[in-house]
Backbone as JSON Lines, residues from 0, in Angstrom:
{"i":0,"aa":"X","n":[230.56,-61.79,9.74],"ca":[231.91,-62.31,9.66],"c":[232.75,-61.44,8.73]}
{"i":1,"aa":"X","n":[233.84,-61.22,9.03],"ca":[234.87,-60.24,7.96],"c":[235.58,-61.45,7.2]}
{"i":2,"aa":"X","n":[235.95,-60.92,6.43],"ca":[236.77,-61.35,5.1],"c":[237.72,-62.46,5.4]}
{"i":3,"aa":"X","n":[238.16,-62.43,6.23],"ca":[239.88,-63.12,6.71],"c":[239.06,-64.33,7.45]}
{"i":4,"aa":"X","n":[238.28,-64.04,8.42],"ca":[237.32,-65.56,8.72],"c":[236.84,-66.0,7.47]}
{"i":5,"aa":"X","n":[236.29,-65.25,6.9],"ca":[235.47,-66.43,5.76],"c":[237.15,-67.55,4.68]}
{"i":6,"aa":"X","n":[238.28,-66.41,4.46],"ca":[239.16,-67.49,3.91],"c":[239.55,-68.49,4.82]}
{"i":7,"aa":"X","n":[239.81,-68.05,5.67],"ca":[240.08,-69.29,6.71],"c":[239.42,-70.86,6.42]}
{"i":8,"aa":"X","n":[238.31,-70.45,6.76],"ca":[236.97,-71.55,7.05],"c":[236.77,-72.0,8.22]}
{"i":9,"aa":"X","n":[236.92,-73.28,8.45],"ca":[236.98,-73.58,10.08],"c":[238.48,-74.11,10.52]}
{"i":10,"aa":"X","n":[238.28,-73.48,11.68],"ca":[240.28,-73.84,12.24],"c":[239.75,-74.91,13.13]}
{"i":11,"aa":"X","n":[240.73,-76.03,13.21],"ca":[240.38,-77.03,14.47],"c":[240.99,-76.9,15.61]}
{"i":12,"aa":"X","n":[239.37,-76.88,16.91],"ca":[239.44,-76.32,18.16],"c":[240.19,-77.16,18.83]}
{"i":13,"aa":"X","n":[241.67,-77.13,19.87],"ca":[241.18,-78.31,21.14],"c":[240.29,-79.27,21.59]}
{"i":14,"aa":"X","n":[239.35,-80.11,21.58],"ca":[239.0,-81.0,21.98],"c":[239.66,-81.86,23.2]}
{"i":15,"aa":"X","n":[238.58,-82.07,23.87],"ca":[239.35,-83.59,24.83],"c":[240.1,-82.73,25.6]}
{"i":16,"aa":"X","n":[240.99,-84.0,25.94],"ca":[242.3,-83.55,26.35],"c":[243.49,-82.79,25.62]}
{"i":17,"aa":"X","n":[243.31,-82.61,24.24],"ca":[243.91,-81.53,23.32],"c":[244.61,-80.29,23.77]}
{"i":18,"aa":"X","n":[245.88,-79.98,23.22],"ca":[246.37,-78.62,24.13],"c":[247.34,-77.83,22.36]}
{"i":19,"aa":"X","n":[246.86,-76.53,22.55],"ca":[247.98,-75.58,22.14],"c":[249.52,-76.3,22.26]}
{"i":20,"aa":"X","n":[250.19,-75.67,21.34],"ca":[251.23,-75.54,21.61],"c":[252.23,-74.56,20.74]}
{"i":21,"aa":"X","n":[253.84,-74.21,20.92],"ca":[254.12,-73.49,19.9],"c":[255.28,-74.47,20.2]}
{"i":22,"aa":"X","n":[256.22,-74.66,18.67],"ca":[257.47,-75.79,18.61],"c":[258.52,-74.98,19.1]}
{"i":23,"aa":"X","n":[259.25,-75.23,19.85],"ca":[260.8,-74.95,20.19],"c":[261.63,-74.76,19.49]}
{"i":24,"aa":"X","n":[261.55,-76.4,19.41],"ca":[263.18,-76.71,18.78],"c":[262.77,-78.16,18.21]}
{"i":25,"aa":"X","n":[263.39,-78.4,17.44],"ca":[263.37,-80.31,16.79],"c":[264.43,-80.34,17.7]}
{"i":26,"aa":"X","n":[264.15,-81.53,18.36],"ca":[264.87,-82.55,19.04],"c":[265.91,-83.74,18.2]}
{"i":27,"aa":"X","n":[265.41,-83.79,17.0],"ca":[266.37,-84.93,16.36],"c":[265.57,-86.27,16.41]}
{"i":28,"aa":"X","n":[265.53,-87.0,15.36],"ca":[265.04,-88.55,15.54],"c":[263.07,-88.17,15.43]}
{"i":29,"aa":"X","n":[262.85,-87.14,14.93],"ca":[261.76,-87.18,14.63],"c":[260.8,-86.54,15.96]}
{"i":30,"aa":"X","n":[261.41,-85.89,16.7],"ca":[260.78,-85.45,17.98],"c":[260.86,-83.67,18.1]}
{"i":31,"aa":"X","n":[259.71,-83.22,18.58],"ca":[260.06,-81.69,18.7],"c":[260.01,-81.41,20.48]}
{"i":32,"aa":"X","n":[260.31,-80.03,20.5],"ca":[260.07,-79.39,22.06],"c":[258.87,-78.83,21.78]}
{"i":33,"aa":"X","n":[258.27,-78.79,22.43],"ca":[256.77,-78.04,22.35],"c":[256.52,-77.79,23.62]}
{"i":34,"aa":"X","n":[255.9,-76.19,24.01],"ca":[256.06,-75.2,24.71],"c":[254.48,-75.12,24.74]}
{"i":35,"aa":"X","n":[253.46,-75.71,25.69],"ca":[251.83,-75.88,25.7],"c":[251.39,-74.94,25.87]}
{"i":36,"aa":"X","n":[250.05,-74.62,26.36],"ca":[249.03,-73.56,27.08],"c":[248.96,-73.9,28.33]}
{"i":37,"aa":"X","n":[249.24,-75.41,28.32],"ca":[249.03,-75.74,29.85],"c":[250.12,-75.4,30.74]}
{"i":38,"aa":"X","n":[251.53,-75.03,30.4],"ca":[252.27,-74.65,31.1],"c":[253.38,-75.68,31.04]}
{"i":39,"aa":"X","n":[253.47,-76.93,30.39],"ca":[254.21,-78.39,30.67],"c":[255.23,-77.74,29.22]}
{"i":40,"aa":"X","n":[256.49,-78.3,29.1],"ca":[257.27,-78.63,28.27],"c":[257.04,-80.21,28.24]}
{"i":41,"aa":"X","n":[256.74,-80.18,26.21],"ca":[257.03,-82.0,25.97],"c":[257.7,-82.07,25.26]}
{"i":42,"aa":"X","n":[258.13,-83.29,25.23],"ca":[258.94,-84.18,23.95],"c":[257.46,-84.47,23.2]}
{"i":43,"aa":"X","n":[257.58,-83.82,21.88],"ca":[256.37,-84.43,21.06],"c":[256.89,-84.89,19.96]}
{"i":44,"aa":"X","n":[255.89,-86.34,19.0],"ca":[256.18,-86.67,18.4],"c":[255.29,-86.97,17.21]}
{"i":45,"aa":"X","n":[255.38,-87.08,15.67],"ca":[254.12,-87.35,14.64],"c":[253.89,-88.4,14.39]}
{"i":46,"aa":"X","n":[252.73,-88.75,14.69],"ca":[252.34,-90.67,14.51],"c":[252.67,-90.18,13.28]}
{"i":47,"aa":"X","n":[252.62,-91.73,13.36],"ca":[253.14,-92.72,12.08],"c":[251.87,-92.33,10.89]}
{"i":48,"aa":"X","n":[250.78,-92.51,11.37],"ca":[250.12,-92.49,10.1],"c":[249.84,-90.64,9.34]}
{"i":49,"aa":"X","n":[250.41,-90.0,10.26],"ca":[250.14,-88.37,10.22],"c":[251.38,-87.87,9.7]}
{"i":50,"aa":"X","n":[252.43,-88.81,9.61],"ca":[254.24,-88.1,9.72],"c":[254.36,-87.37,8.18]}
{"i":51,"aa":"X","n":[253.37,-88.19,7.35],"ca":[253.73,-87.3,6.08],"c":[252.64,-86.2,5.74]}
{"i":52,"aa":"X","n":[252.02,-86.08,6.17],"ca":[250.31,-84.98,6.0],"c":[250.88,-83.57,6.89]}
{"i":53,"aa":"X","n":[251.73,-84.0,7.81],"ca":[252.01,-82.65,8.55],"c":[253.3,-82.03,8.81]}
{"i":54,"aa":"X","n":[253.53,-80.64,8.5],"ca":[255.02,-80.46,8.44],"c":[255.38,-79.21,9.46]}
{"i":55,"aa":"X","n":[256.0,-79.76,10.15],"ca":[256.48,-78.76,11.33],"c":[257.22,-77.83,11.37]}
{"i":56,"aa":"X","n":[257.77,-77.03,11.67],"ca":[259.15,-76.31,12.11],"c":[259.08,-75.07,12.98]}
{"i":57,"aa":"X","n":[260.28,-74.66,13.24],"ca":[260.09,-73.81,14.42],"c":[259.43,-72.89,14.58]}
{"i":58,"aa":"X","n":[258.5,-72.52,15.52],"ca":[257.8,-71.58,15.95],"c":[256.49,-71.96,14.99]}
{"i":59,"aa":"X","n":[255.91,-73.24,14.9],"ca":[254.53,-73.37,14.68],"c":[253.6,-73.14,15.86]}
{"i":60,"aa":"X","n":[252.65,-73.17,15.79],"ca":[251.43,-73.6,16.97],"c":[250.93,-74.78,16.07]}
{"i":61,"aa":"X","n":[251.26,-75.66,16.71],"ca":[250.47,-77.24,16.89],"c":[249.87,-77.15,17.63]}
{"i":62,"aa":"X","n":[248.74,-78.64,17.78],"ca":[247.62,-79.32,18.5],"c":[248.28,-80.44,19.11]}
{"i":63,"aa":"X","n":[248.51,-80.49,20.66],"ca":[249.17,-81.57,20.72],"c":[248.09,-82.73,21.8]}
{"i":64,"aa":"X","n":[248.18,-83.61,21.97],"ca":[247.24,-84.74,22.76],"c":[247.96,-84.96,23.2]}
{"i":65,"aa":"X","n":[247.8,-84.97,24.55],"ca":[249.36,-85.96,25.68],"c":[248.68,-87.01,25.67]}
{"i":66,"aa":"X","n":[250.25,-87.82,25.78],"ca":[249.77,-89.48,26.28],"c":[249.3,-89.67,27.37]}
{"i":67,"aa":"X","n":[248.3,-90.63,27.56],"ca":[247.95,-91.37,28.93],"c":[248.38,-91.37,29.77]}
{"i":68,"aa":"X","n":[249.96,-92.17,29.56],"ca":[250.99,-91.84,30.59],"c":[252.44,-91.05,30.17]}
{"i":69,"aa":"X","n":[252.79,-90.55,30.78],"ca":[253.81,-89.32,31.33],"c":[253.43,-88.28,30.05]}
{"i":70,"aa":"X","n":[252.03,-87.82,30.77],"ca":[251.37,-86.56,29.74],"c":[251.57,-85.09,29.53]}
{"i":71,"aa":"X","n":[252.57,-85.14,31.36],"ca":[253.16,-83.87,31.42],"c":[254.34,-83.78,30.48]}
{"i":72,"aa":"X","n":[255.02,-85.01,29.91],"ca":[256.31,-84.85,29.41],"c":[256.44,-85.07,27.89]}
{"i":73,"aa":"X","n":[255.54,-85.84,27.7],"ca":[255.02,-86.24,26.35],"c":[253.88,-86.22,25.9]}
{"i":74,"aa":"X","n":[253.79,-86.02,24.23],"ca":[252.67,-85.96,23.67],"c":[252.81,-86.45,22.1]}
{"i":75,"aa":"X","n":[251.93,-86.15,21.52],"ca":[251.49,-86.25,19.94],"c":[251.3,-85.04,19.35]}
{"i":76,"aa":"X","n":[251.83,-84.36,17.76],"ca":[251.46,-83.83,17.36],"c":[250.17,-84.04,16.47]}
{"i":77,"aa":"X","n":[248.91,-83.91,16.36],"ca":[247.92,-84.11,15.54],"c":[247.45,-83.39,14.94]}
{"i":78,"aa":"X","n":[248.18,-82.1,14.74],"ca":[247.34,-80.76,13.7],"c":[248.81,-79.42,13.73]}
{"i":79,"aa":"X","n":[249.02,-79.27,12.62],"ca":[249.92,-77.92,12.6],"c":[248.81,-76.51,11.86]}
{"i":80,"aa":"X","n":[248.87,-76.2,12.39],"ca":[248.23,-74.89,12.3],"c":[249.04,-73.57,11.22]}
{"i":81,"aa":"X","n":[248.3,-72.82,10.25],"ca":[248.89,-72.44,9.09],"c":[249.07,-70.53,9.69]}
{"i":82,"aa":"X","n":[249.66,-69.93,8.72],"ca":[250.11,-68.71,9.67],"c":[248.18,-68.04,9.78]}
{"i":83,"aa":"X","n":[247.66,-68.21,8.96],"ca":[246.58,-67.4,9.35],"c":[245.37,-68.26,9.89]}
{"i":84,"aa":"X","n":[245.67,-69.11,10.39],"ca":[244.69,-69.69,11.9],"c":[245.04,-69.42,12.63]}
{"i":85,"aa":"X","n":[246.67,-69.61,12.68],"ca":[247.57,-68.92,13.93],"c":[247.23,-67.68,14.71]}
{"i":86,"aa":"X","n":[247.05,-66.63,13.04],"ca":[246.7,-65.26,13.66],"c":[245.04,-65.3,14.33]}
{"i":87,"aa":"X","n":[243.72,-66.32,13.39],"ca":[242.79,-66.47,14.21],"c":[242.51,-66.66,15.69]}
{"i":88,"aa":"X","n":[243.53,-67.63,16.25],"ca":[243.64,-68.58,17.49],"c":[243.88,-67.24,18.06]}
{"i":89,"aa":"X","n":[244.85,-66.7,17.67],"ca":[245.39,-65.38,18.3],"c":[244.19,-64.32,18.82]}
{"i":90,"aa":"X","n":[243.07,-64.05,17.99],"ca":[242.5,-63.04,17.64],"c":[241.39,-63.33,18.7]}
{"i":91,"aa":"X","n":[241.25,-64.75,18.77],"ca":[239.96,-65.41,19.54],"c":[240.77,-66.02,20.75]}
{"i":92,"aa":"X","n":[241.48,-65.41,21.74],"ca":[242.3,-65.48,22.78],"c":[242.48,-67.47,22.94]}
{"i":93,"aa":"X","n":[243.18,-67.96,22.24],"ca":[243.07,-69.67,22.71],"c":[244.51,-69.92,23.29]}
{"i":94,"aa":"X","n":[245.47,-68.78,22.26],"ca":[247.06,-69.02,22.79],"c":[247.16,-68.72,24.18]}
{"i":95,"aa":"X","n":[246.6,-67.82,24.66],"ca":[246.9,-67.16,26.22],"c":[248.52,-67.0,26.24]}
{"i":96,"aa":"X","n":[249.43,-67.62,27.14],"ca":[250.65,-67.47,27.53],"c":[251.41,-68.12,26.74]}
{"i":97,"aa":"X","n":[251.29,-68.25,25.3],"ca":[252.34,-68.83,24.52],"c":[252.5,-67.94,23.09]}
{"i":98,"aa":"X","n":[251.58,-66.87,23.29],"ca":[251.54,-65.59,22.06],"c":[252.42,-64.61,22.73]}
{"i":99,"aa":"X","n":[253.48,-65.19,23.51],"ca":[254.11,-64.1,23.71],"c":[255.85,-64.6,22.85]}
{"i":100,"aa":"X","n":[255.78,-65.91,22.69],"ca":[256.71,-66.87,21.57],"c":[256.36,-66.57,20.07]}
{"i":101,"aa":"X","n":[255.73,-66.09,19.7],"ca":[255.21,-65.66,18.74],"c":[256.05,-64.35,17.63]}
């Protein structure tokens, strides 16, 4: 392992139904645009119990979980990702078609 993995430590993978994403734009009222891996534009939003642990702004890569229902359009943010996981995710191909927002 080189140097820059070991500060890191462990970055958290996708899981589940879990998807990439990179932020747009804030939407206002507590909602962002988020631009996936899967190809969907959502309205995403930070639960309630996460709204103060995680801080967003433009051009992060978040972890987002779509809802159950209308999953293509909406989701959850559950993980913001720091600039040098970012560059990991990067390094270990996970962004695919959204490292070009970058």
């Amino acid at each position: 392992m080189s140097e820059e993995e070991e500060s890191i430590g462990r970055v958290r993978e996708p899981s589940g139904d879990e998807v990439l994403g990179i932020v747009l734009r804030k939407e206002g009222g507590g909602k962002y645009r988020v631009y996936c891996t899967d190809g969907n534009k959502r309205i995403c939003r930070i639960p309630g119990a996460k709204k103060r642990s995680i801080w967003v702004k433009r051009d992060s890569v978040v972890l987002v979980n779509p809802w159950d229902i209308q999953g293509d359009e909406k989701g959850d943010i559950v993980y913001s990702y720091s600039q040098a996981e970012t560059e990991w995710l990067e390094d270990n191909d996970y962004l695919g078609e959204i490292s070009e927002f970058l």
